[in-house]
C-alpha positions in Angstrom: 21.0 -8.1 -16.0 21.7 -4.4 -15.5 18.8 -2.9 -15.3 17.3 -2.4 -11.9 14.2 -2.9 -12.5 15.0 -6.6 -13.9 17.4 -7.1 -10.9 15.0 -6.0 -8.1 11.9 -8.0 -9.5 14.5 -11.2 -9.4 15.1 -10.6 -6.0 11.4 -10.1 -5.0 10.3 -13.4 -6.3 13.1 -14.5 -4.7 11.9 -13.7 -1.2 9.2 -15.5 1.1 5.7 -13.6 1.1 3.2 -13.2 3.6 0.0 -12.6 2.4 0.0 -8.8 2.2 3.5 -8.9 0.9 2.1 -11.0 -1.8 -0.5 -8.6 -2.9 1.6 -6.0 -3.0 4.1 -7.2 -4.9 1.5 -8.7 -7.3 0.4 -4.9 -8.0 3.7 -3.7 -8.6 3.5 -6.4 -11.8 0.0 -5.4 -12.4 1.1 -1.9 -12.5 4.6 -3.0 -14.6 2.2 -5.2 -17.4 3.9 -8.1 -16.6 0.4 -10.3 -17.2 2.0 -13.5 -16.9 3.4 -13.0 -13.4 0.3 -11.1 -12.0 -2.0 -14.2 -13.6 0.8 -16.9 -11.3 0.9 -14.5 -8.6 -3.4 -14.5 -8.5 -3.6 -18.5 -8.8 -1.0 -18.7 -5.6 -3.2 -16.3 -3.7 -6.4 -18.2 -4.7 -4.7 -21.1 -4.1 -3.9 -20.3 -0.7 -7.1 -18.5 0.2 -8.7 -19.8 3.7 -12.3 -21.3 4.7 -12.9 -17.3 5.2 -12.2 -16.3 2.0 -8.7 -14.7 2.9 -6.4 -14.7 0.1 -3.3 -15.3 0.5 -4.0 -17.0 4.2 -0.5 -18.6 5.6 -1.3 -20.5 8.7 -2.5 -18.6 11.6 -2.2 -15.0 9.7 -4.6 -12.6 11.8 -4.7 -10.3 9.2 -8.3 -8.9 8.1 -7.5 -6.4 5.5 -3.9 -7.5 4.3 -5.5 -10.4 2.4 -7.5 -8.2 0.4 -4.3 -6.8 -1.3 -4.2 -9.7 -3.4 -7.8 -9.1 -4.9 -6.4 -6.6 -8.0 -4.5 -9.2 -9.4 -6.9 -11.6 -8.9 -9.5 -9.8 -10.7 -7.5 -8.9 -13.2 -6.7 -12.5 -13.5 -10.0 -13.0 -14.2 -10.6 -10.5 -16.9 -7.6 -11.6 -18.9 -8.7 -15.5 -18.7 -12.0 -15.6 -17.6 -11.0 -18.6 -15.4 -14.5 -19.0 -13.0 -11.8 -19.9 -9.8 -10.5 -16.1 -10.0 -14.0 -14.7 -10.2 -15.0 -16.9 -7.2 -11.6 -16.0 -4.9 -12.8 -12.8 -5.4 -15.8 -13.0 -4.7 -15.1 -14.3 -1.5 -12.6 -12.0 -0.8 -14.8 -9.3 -0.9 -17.9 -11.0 0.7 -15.0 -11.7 3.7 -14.4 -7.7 3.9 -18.3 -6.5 3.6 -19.9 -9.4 5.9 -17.8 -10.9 8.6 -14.9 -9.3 8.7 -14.6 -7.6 12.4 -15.5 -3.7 12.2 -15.8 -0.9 14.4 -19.7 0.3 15.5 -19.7 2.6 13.0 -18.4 0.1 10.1 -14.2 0.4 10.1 -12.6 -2.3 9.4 -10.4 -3.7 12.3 -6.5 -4.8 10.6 -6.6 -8.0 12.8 -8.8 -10.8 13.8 -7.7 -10.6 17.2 -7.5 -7.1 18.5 -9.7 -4.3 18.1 -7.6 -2.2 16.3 -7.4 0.0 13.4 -4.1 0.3 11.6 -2.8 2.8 9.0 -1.5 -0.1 6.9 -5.3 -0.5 6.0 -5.8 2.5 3.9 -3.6 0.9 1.6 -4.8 -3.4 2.0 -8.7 -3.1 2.0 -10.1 0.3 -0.1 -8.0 -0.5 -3.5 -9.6 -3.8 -3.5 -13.3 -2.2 -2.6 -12.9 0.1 -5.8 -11.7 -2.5 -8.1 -14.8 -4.7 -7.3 -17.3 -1.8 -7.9 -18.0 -0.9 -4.1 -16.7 2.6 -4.5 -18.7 4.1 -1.6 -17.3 1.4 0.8 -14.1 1.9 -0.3 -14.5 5.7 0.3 -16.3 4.9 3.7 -13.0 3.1 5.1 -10.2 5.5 4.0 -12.8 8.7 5.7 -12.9 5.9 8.9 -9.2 5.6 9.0 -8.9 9.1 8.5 -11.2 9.9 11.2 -9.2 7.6 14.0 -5.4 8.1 12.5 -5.4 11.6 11.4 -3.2 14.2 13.7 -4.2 17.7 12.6 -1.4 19.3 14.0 1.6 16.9 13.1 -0.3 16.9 9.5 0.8 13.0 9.6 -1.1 9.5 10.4 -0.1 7.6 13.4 0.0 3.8 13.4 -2.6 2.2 15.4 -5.9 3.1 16.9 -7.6 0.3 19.9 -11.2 0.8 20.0 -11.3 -1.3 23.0 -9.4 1.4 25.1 -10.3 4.1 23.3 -6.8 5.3 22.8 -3.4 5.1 20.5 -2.0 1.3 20.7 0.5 3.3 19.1 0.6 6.8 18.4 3.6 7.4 16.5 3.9 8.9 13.3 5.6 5.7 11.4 6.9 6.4 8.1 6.1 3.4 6.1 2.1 3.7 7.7 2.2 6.6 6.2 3.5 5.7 2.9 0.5 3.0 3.0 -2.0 6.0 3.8 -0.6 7.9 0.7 -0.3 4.8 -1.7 -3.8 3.6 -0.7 -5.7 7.0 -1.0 -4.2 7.0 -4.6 -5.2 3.8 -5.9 -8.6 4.5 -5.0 -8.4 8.0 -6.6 -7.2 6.4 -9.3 -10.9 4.3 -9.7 -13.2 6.9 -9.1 -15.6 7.7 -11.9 -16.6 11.2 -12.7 -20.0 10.6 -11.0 -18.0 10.5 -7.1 -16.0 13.4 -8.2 -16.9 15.4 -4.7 -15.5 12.3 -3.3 -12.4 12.4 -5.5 -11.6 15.9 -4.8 -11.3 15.4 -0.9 -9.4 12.6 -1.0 -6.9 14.5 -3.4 -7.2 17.1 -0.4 -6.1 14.5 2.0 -2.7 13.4 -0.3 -2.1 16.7 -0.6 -2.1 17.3 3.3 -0.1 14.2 3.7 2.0 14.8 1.3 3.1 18.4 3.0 3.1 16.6 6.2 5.9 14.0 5.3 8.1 16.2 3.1 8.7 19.0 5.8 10.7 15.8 7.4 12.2 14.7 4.3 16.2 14.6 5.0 18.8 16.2 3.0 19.4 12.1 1.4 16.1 11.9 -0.1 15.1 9.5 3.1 13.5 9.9 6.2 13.8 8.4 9.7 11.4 4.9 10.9 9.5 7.4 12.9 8.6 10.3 10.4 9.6 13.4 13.6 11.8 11.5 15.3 15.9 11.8 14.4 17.1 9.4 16.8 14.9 6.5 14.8 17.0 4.4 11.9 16.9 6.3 8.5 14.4 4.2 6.2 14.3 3.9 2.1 10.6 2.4 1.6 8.6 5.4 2.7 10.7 7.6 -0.1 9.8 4.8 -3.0 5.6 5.3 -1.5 5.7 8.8 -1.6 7.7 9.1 -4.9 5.0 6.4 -6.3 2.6 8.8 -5.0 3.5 12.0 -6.3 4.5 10.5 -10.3 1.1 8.6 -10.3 -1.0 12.3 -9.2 0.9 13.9 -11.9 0.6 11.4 -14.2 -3.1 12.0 -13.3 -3.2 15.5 -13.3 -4.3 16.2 -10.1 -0.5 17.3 -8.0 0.7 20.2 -9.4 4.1 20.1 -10.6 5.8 21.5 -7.5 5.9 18.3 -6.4 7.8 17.0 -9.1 11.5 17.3 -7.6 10.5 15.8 -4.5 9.6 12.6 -6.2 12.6 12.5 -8.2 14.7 13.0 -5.5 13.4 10.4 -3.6 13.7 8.6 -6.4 17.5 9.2 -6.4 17.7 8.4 -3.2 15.9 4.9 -3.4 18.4 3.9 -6.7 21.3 4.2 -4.6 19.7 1.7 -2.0 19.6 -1.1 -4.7 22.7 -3.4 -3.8 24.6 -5.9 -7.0 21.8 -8.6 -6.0 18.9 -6.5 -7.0 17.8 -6.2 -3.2 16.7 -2.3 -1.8 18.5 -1.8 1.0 17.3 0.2 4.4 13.7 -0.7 4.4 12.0 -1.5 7.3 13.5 -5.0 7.3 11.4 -8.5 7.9 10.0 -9.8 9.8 10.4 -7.8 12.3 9.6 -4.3 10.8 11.4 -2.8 13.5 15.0 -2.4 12.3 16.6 -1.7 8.4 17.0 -4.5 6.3 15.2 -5.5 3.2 11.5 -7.0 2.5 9.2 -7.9 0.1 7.3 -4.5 0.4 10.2 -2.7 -0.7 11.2 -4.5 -3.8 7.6 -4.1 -4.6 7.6 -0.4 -4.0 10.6 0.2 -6.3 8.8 -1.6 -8.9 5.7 0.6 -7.9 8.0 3.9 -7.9 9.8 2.8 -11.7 6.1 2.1 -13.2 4.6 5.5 -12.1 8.1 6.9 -13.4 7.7 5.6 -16.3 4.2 6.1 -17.2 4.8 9.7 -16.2 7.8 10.4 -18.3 6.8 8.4 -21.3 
């Protein structure tokens, strides 16, 4: 098994999966065509999906729009087998997200059941999943709400967490992997937008663009940035290369980043290649469960699959 690709898809089924870990790594098959795994990796999520329609739900998970990840593959499941159980986890799924889940007063989804809080890691968990089951405008509502709460004008970066309840940063700092999520995210959506939003389409391709020039004037001399995306005393991180690099291969591949941006992702790409150890596992991530130190995780398996597909659609 020498290809990485092979060896770090191994180690991701591998690894326990919480449920946004699940969803992730279920896109990164979607996005690889490997049919069979996303159609398994849909029935677990279904299988597992909660008396509120979360899927993916383990235990007492407070996550709000983390279980939504999952609903790409399980639509797609449904599609490819027309199985009614896929068609009715999404459906729930998505009447979760536009009905009870916990929002803001003007409409923002919160990230957690618990708190009132609005976290970066949402651009990339709830809007996707909007788009794919037809509620573009919703799904362009939440990333402009993120946007609206997250965005620093003057760092040109995303900071993590916004509390409604105080009115203030639960935590202001620019984390790298949040804003790999924010980047990611905005791009699936773009990726689903029909001609008819294209106003829409062309300011969220403004706001990549902006983030994109707002994490690359850190990116270190490795290809890899620090936890915290401006501070150099925080642990130097691999996932947050693997998002962007995803990023910047799938706008290309869409025509909508202008090749500039082309040795940035392949650097990066570089970068993340050299972080795959001789069990298939990427190295240097923000580590579970804790998030807070580098290890490996599901997300960033996931993300190297993520990275490789965009590659390779890109340079085929």
């Amino acid at each position: 098994m020498n290809n990485p690709i092979d060896k770090v898809k191994s180690a991701l089924l591998a690894m326990q999966r919480n449920p946004w870990e699940q969803g992730v790594a279920a896109q990164a098959f979607l996005e690889l065509g490997e049919d069979e795994l996303v159609i398994l990796m849909a029935k677990e999520a279904a299988y597992r999906q909660d008396s509120k329609g979360r899927l993916g739900a383990l235990y007492n998970d407070p996550g709000v729009t983390d279980p939504a990840s999952n609903g790409e593959a399980v639509l797609t499941a449904y599609r490819m087998t027309g199985e009614p159980a896929f068609k009715t986890a999404a459906d729930r799924m998505l009447d979760f997200l536009l009905n009870h889940a916990p929002r803001t007063p003007k409409g923002i989804l919160y990230h957690i059941m618990d708190k009132p809080q609005v976290w970066v890691d949402s651009f990339y968990m709830g809007p996707p999943f909007l788009a794919a089951a037809g509620q573009l405008q919703e799904a362009v509502k939440q990333v402009e709400g993120f946007r609206e709460l997250l965005w620093d004008n003057s760092a040109i970066l995303f900071s993590h967490i916004w509390d409604e309840g105080t009115q203030s940063f639960a935590r202001r700092d620019f984390w790298g992997v949040g804003n790999g999520w924010a980047a990611a995210g905005m791009t699936r959506v773009l990726r689903m937008l029909p001609p008819e939003l294209e106003v829409d389409r062309q300011r969220l391709i403004g706001y990549v663009k902006d983030l994109l020039d707002g994490c690359l004037t850190h990116l270190r001399s490795d290809g890899l940035f620090h936890d915290v995306i401006d501070k150099r005393e925080t642990f130097i991180e691999t996932n947050l290369s693997q998002m962007l690099a995803y990023t910047i291969y799938r706008g290309l591949k869409g025509g909508w980043l202008p090749v500039s941006f082309q040795p940035y992702a392949d650097r990066m790409r570089q970068a993340a290649h050299k972080k795959v150890d001789n069990y298939g596992l990427v190295q240097g991530v923000c580590g579970a469960p804790s998030f807070d130190r580098p290890g490996v995780a599901p997300e960033g398996q996931a993300f190297f699959l993520l990275m490789e597909a965009a590659y390779l659609a890109f340079s085929s």
